[in-house]
C-alpha positions in Angstrom: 0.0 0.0 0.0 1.3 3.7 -1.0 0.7 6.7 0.4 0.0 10.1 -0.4 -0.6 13.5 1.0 -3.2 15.8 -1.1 -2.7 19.7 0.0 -5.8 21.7 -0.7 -6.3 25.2 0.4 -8.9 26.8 -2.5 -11.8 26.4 -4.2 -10.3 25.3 -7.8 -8.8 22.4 -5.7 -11.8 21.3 -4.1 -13.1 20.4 -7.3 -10.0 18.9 -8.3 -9.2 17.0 -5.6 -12.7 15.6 -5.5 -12.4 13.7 -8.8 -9.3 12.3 -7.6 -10.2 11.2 -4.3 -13.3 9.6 -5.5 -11.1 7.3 -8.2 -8.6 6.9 -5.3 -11.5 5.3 -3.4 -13.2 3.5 -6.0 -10.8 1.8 -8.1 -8.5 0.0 -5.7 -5.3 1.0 -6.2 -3.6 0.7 -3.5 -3.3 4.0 -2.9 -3.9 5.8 0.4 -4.6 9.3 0.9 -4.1 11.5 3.2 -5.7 15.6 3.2 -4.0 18.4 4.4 -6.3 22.1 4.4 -4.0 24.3 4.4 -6.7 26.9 5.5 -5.9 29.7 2.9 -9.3 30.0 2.2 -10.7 30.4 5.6 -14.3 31.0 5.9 -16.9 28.4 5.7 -18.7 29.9 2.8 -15.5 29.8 0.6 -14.2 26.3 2.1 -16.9 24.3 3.9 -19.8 23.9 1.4 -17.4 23.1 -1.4 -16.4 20.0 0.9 -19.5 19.2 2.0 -20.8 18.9 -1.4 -18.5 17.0 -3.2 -18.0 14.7 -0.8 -14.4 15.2 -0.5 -12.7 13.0 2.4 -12.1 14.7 6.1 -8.7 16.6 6.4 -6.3 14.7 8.3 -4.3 18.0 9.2 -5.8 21.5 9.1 -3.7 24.5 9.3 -4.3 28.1 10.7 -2.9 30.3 8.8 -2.6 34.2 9.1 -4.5 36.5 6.5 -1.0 38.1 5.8 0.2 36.5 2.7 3.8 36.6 3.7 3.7 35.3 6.9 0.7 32.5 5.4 3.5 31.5 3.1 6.0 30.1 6.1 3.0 29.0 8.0 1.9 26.5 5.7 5.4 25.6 4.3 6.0 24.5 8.0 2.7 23.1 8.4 3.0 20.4 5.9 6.3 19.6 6.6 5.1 18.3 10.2 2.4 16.7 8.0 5.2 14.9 6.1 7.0 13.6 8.5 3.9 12.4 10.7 2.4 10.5 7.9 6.1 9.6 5.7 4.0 9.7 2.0 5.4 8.4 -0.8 4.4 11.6 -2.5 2.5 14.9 -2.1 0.0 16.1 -4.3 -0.3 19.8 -5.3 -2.9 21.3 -7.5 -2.9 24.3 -9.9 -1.1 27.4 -8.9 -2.2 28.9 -5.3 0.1 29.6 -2.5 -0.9 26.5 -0.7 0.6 24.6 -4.3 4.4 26.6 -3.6 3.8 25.8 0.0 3.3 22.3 -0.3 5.9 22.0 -3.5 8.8 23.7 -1.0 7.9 21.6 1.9 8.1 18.4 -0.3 11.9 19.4 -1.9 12.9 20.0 1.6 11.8 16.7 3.2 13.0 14.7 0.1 9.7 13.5 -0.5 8.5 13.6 -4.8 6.0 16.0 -5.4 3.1 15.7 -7.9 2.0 18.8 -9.5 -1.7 18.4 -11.4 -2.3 21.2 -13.8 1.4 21.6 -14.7 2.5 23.7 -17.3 0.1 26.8 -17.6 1.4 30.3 -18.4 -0.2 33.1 -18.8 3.4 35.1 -19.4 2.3 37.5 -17.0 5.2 37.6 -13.7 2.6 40.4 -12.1 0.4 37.6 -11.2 1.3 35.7 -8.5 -0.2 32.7 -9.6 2.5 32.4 -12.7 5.6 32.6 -10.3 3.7 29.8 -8.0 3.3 27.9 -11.7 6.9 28.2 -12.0 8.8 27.2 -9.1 5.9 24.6 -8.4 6.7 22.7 -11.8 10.7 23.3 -11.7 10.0 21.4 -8.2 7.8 18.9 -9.4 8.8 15.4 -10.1 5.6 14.0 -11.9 3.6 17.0 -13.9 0.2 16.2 -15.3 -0.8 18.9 -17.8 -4.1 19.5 -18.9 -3.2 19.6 -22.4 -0.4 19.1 -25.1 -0.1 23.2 -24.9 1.1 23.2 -21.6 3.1 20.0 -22.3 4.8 22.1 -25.3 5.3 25.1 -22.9 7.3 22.9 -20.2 9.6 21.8 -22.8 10.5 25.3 -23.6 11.7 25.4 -20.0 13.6 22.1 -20.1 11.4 19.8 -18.4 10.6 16.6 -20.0 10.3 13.0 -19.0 13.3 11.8 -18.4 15.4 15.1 -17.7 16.1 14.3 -14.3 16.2 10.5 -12.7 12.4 9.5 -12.0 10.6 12.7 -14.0 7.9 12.2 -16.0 5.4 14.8 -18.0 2.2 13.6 -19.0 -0.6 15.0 -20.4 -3.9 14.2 -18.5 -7.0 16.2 -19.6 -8.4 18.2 -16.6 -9.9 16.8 -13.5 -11.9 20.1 -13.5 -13.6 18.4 -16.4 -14.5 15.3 -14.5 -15.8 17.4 -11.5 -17.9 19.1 -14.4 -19.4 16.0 -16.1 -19.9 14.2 -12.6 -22.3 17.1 -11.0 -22.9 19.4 -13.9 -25.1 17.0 -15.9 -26.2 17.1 -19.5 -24.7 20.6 -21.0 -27.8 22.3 -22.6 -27.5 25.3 -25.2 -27.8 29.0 -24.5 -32.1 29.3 -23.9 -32.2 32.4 -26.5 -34.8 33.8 -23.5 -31.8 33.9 -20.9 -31.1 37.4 -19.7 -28.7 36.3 -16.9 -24.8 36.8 -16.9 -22.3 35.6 -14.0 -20.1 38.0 -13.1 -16.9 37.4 -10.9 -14.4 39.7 -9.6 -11.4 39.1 -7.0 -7.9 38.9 -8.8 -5.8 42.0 -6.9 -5.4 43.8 -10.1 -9.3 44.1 -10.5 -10.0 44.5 -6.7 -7.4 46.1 -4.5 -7.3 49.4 -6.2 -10.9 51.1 -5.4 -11.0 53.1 -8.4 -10.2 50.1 -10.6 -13.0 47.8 -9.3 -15.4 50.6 -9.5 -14.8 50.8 -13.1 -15.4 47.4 -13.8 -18.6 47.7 -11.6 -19.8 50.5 -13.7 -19.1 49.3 -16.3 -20.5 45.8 -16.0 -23.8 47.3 -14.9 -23.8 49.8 -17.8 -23.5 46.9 -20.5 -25.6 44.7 -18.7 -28.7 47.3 -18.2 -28.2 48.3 -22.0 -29.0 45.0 -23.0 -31.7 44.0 -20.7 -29.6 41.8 -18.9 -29.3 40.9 -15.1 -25.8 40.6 -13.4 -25.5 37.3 -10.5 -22.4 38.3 -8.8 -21.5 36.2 -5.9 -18.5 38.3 -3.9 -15.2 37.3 -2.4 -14.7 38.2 0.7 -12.0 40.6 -0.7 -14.2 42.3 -3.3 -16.5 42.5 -0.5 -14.6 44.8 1.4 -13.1 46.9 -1.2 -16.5 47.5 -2.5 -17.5 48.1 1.1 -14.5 51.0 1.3 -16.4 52.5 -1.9 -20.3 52.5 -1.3 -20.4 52.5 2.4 -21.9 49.7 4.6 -25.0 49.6 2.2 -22.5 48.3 -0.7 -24.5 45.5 -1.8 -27.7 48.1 -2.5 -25.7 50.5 -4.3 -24.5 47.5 -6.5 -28.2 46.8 -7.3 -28.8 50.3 -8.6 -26.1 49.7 -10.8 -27.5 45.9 -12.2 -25.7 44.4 -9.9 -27.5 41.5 -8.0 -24.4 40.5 -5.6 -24.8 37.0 -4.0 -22.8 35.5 -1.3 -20.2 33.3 -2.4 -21.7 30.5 -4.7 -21.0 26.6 -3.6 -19.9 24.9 -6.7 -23.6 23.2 -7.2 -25.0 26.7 -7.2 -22.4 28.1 -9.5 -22.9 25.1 -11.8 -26.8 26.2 -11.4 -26.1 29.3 -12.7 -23.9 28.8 -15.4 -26.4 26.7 -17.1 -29.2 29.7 -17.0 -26.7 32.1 -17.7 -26.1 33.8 -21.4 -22.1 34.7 -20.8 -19.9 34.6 -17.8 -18.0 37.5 -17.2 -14.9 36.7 -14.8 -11.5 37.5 -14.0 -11.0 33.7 -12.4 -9.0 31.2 -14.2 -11.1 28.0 -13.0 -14.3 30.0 -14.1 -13.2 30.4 -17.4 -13.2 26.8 -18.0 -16.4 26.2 -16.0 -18.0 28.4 -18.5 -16.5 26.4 -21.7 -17.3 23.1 -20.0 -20.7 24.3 -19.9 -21.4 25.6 -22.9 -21.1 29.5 -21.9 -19.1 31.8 -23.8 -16.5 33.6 -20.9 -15.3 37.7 -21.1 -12.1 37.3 -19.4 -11.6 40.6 -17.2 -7.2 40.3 -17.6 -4.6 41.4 -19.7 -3.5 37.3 -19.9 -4.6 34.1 -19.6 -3.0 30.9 -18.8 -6.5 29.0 -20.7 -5.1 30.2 -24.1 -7.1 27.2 -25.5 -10.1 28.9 -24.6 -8.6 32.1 -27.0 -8.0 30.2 -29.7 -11.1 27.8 -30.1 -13.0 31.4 -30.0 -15.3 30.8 -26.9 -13.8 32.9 -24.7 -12.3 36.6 -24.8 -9.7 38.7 -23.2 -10.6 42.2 -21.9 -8.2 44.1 -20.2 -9.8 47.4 -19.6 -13.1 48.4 -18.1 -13.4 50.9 -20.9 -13.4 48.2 -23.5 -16.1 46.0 -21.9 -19.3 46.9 -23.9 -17.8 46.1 -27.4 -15.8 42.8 -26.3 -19.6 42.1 -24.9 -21.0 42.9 -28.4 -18.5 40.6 -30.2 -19.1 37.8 -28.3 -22.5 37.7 -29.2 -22.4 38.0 -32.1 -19.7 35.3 -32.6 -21.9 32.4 -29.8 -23.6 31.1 -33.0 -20.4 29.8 -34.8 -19.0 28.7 -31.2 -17.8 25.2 -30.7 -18.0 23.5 -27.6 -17.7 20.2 -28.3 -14.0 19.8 -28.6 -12.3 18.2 -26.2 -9.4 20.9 -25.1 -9.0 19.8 -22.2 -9.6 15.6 -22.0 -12.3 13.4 -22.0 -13.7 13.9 -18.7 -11.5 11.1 -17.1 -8.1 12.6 -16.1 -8.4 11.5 -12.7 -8.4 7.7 -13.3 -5.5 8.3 -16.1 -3.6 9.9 -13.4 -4.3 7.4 -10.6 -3.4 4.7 -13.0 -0.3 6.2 -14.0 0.7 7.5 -10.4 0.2 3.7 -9.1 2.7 2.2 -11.7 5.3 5.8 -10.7 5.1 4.9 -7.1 6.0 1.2 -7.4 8.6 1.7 -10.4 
């Protein structure tokens, strides 16, 4: 019997990690897992309903962390080294691109224990976002990558890593398990209803959010295009939106929204966000895990950044960079007039069963 640790500290991971865990579980291989929280995201609403509702197993270890990103870092680096040597894994499993992913990825190299990074590869070329230096170091860590497609295989070449480069490395392309979280809760995808008037709208990257004047021009904005066209804004709010938005409209924030379209929601469990995505006509986001929600369900995506890492989503034409408030309304405009000749079909990212593909293939690594 092997063992492994699974660090999960955000919402994308949840969903991840779920798909794995439930293959782990299912099919027998002689795996055991172990959870570690890592308690980045800290509130119930953001952590506890994800776990409750897709049955992801009880942490074994959960960390708390300070709110201050610096000090976080350190905290959960220590953390899941105790974790490590407590439970002596055969190897830790990291998701995406979080701080709890560098966190566990350094704790790993400095225990001498192999780390698995799922979602390896991604780059959105942008070194402002902290989430593409996390990318980085976590894959120049890594000792088995599993990329969600043969871009991000192609992109880890550039940087010298490839199977075989080191003794026991291996990169492998997957599909996503985001997919198979998708197609295990999400259902039969169903067209855009030509009566929908609904749009999702997310907001809570630090280059949309922290600067008050900044996220009031995307709110502005947002409501502007959406009340031109008849359309009603679902806007469930991270707890940091929240209180920039607070800092802007006063304690009645969420009322002031609503004058503006704005219909803001507390944050949505991943069954309620699913629900929505399927009544809704676009999804307007700044969140890299959203973006492919949308395409797995049939929605074209407005992506509120300069960059993506999802440039699959770019070039299949379902989904659309838009890096300035001011340039909202028309990137709205072409979208809809471009849904009809949209494809969703294609299978970017897998076929809905990355998680036994990397189970399978993490069994034969771990008793090579």
């Amino acid at each position: 019997m092997r063992r492994v640790l699974t660090v999960i500290g955000a919402r994308p991971q949840w969903m991840k990690a779920s798909a794995l865990s439930r293959v782990l579980e299912e099919a027998h291989l002689g795996i055991e897992e172990r959870v570690l929280h890592t308690g980045q995201h800290y509130s119930h609403d953001m952590a506890g309903r994800f776990v409750d509702e897709l049955n992801l197993p009880a942490a074994h270890h959960v960390l708390n962390v300070s709110k201050d990103p610096a000090v976080r870092m350190g905290e959960m680096m220590e953390g899941v080294m105790a974790a490590i040597m407590k439970d002596a894994p055969d190897a830790v499993i990291l998701f995406g691109d979080t701080d709890s992913t560098l966190a566990g990825a350094l704790a790993a190299s400095r225990t001498g224990t192999p780390a698995v990074h799922i979602e390896a590869g991604l780059r959105s070329f942008d070194r402002n976002m902290p989430e593409e230096i996390n990318r980085i170091l976590t894959d120049a860590i890594s000792d088995v990558l599993f990329c969600p497609s043969n871009a991000a295989v192609a992109l880890l070449a550039r940087e010298g890593i490839v199977s075989g480069a080191r003794e026991g490395l291996i990169v492998e392309v997957s599909g996503d398990l985001m997919l198979d979280t998708a197609r295990h809760f999400g259902g039969e995808v169903l067209p855009v209803s030509e009566d929908s008037r609904t749009v999702v709208l997310t907001l809570h990257r630090p280059s949309n959010v922290d600067n008050p004047d900044r996220l009031r021009a995307w709110l502005e904005s947002a409501g502007s295009a959406a009340k031109s066209r008849g359309w009603q804004l679902l806007f469930p709010v991270h707890p940091r939106t929240a209180r920039v938005a607070e800092r802007i409209y006063g304690k009645a924030w969420s009322g002031q929204l609503l004058d503006l379209g704005i219909d803001a929601q507390e944050p949505a469990s991943y069954l309620q966000m699913i629900s929505w995505l399927k009544a809704a006509r676009q999804v307007w986001t700044d969140s890299g895990g959203l973006q492919k929600e949308a395409y797995f369900m049939g929605r074209p995506a407005l992506v509120l950044r300069e960059t993506t890492e999802w440039t699959e989503l770019m070039d299949h034409g379902v989904a659309r960079l838009c890096p300035k408030p001011s340039e909202m309304d028309a990137a709205i405009t072409a979208l809809e007039v471009g849904h009809d000749k949209m494809d969703f079909s294609a299978p970017l990212y897998g076929n809905g069963k990355a998680a036994l593909h990397i189970a399978q293939t993490l069994r034969t690594w771990l008793n090579r």
